[in-house]
C-alpha positions in Angstrom: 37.4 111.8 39.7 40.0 109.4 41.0 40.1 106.6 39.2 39.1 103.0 40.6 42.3 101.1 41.9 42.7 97.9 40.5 43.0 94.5 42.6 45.9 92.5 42.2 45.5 89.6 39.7 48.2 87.7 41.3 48.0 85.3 43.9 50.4 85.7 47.0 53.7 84.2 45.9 52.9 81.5 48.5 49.2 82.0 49.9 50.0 78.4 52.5 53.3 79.5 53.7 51.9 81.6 56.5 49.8 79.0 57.1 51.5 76.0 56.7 49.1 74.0 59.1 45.7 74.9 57.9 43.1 73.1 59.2 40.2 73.5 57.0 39.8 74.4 52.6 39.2 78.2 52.1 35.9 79.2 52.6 33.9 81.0 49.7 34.1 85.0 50.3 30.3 85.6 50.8 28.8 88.8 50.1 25.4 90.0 51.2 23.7 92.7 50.0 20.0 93.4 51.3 17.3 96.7 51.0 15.6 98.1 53.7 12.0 99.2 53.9 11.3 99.0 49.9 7.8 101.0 49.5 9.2 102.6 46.2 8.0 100.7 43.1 10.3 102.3 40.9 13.1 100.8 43.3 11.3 97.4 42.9 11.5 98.1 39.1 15.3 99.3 38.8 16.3 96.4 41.2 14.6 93.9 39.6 15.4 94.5 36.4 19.4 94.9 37.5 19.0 91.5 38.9 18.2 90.0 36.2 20.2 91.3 33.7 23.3 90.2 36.1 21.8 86.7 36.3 20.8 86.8 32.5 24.0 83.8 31.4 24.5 82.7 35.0 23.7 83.0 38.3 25.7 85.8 40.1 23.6 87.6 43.1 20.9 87.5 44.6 19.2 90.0 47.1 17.6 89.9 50.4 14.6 92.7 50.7 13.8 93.9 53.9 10.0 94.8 53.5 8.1 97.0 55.9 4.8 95.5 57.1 3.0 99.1 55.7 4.0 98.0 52.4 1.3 95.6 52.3 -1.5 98.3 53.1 -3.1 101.2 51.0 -3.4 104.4 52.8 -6.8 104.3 52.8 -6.6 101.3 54.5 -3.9 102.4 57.1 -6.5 101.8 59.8 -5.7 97.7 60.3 -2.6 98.4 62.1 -2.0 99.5 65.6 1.6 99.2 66.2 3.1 99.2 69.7 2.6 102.1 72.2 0.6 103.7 68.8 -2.5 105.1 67.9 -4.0 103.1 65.2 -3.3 103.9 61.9 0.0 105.5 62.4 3.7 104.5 60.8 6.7 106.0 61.0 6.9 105.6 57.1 4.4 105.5 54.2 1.7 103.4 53.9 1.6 101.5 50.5 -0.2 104.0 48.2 -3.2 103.2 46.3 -4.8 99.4 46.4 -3.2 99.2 43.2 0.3 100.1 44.0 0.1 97.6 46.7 -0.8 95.3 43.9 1.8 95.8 42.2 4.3 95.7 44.7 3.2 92.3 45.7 3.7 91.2 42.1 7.6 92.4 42.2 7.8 90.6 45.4 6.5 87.2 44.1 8.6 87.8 41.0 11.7 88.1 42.7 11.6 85.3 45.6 10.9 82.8 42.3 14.1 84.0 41.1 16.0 83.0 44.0 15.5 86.2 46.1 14.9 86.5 49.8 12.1 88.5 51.6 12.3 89.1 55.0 11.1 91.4 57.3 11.5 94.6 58.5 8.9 95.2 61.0 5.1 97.1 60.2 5.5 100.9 61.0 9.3 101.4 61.5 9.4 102.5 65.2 12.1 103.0 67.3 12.3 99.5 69.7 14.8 100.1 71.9 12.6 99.8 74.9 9.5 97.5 73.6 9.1 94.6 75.7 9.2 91.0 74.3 6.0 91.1 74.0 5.6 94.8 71.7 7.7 93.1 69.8 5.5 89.9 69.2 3.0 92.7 68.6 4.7 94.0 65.7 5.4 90.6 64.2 2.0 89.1 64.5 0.8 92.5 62.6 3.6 91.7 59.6 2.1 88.4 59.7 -1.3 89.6 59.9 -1.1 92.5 56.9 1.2 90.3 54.6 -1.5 87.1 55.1 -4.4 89.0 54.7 -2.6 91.9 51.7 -5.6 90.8 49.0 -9.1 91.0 51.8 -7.5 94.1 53.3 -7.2 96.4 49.6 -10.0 95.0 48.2 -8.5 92.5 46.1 -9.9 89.2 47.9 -7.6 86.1 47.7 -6.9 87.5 43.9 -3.4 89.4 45.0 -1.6 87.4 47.6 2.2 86.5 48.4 2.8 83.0 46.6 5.6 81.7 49.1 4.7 80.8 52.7 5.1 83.9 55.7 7.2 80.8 57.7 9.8 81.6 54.5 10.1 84.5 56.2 13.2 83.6 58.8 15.1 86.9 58.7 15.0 90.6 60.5 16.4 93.5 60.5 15.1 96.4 63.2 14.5 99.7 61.9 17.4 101.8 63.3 18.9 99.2 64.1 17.4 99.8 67.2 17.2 96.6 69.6 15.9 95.7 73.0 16.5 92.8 75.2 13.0 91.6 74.5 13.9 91.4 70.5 15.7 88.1 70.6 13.4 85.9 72.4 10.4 87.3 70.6 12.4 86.5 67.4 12.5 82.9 68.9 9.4 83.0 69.3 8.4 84.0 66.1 10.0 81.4 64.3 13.1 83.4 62.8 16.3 82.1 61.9 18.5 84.8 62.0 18.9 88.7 63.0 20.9 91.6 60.9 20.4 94.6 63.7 23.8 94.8 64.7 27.0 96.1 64.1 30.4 94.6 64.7 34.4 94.0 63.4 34.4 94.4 59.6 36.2 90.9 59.9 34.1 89.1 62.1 32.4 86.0 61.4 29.1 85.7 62.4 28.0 84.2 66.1 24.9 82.0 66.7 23.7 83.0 70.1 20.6 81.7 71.7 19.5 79.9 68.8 19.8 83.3 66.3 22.4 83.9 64.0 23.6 87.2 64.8 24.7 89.2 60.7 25.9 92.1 61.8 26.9 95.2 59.4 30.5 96.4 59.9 32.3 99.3 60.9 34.0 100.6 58.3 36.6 103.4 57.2 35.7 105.5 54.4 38.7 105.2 52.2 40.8 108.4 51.7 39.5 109.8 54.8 39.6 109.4 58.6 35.6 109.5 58.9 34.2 105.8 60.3 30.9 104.6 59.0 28.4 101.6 59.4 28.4 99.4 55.7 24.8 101.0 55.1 23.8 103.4 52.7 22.5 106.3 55.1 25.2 106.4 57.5 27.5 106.9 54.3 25.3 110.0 53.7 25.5 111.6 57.5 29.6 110.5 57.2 29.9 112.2 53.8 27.4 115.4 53.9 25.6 115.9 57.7 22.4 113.7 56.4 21.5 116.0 53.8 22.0 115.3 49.6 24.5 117.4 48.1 23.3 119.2 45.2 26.8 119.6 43.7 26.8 117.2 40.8 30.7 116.9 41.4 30.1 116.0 45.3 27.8 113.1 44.5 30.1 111.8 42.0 33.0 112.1 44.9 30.8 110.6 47.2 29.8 107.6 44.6 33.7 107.3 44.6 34.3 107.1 47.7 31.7 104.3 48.8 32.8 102.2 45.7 36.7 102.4 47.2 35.4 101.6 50.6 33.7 98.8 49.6 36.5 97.3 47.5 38.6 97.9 50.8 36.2 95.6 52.7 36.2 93.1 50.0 39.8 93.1 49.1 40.8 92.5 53.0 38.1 89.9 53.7 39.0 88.2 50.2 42.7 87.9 51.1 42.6 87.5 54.9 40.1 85.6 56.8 37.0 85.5 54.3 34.4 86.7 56.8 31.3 87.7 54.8 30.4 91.2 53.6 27.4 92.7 55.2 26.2 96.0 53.1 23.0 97.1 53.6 21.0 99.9 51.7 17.6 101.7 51.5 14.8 101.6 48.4 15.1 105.9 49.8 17.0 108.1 47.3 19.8 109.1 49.0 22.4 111.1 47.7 20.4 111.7 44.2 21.0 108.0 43.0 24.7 108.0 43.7 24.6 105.4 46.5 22.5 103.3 44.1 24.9 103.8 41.0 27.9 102.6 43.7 26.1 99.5 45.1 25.4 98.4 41.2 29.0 99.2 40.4 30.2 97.3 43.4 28.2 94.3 42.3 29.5 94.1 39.0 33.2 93.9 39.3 32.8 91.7 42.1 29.8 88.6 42.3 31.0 86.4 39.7 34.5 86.5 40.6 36.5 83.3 41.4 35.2 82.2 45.1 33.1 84.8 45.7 29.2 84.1 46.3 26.6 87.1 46.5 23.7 85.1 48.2 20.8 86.1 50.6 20.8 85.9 54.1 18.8 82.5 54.6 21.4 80.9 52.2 24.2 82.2 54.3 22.4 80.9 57.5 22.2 77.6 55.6 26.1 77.6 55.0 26.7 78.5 58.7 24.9 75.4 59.8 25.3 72.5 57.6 29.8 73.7 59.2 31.3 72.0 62.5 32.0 73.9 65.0 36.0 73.2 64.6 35.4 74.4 60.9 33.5 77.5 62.3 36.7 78.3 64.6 38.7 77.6 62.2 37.1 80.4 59.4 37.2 82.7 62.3 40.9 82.0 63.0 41.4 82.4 59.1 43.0 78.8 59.4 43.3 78.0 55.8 45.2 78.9 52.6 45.0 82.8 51.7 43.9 83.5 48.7 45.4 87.3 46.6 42.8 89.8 45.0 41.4 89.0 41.9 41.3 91.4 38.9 38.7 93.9 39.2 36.7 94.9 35.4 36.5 98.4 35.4 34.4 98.2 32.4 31.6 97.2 35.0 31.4 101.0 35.7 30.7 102.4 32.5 28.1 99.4 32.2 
């Protein structure tokens, strides 16, 4: 395996000298990390307990879960949805297994937004919504509403299993596929949410508020050592890397983990040093790869939340950040209008850990 390449620890001789009229301080380099669909308990397990054993001295990421309204029903009970253009009782993905796994996923899911963890939505039945209508897509977010409110009465649990956070903490979306229409953004409005991540865009971009929606867009990336582009998401690493199907070479995986920990780095190290735009990675609870994309994303988050000026927060925290700024400080940070900063050091260590 090719080893890891270490980060500068220096700083640029003279970070202000190219920009010798700044017009703003240097913004923190914000990464995001978030989960789509999360059904797997074991997931909810591993990713728990990894979050906490980062945090266990001091504080140094937190996640935002993208949770699939089928999540909150047992098969059995499949019947109380009826998603858009549907019969009822259908998904795209898995229902939420037995009452009691349901259960127990709501427990991981309380557990982790008291930690400092964001929840947010992914829609009910993962359908493709290119073409719904505003109004399909109100559908689908009245039913997330409807199954996440009502997750005790609808397994059999009464009011004794229930989310213990508010459903209007729920500000944040992304589609499944990625897949948008023009009636997504005003039934997002409409719904109350603060901010969208179903987009794709410049790995250096900062985000845009559009129409009252901030707009957190995963980037277009090149996978290092290669000419192949990718999206910063775990799948389309795995279509890039082996035609959508898992290797079963043990030595391919490992190259593969490689390679998404070296594209990552190359993300962070030129957003770190140039214009600090925030990392957008997103990944799936889904075991892709046999665990390798899992093992990178870990790796990844240990040599580098923690790290002088870098802040792994969730998505509402970042929309937080993006509105208490200006707007001349907001053209500024997309300008990269301040003091450059060099790479940190990098602890290798983190990958044996």
């Amino acid at each position: 395996m090719r080893p890891i390449v270490l980060l500068s620890a220096l700083l640029l001789a003279n970070p202000a000298a190219a920009n010798a009229q700044t017009a703003v301080e240097r913004p923190p380099q914000f990464v995001l990390m978030a989960f789509d669909n999360c059904t797997e308990l074991e997931r909810w397990q591993e990713w728990s307990d990894f979050a906490a054993g980062m945090n266990s001295e001091r504080d140094r990421v937190r996640f935002t879960f993208f949770v699939s309204g089928v999540n909150f029903v047992a098969n059995a009970n499949r019947g109380v949805y009826e998603g858009p253009r549907q019969r009822r009782g259908y998904s795209s993905i898995n229902f939420g297994g037995t009452p009691d796994d349901v259960r127990r996923r709501v427990e991981y899911i309380n557990a982790l937004r008291a930690r400092g963890h964001e929840i947010a939505s992914h829609a009910v039945g993962h359908f493709d919504g290119r073409t719904w209508s505003a109004a399909e897509w109100s559908q689908e977010f009245r039913a997330f509403n409807d199954l996440a409110a009502q997750v005790g009465p609808n397994n059999g649990f009464g009011d004794t299993v229930r989310l213990a956070f508010p459903l209007t903490d729920i500000v944040g979306f992304r589609a499944p596929y990625l897949a948008k229409s023009a009636g997504l953004f005003p039934a997002l409005r409409n719904a109350g949410f603060r901010y969208d991540t179903s987009g794709v865009g410049s790995a250096t971009a900062w985000p845009q508020k559009i129409d009252g929606l901030w707009r957190f867009d995963l980037a277009n990336l090149r996978i290092n050592g290669t000419g192949k582009g990718t999206i910063s998401m775990d799948y389309n690493f795995l279509v890039a890397q082996s035609g959508g199907f898992p290797s079963p070479d043990p030595a391919r995986r490992a190259h593969f983990r490689e390679q998404m920990i070296q594209t990552y780095l190359d993300y962070f190290r030129k957003n770190y040093t140039g214009n600090r735009a925030p990392l957008h990675i997103g990944h799936h609870f889904s075991d892709y790869q046999h665990g390798a994309y899992r093992e990178a994303l870990r790796a990844f988050a240990r040599m580098i939340c923690g790290l002088p000026e870098v802040r792994c927060i969730t998505y509402t925290a970042l929309a937080d950040f993006m509105d208490a700024q200006n707007p001349d400080t907001l053209a500024a940070y997309r300008k990269g209008d301040f003091p450059r900063a060099g790479a940190p050091t990098i602890d290798l260590a983190a990958l044996a850990r």
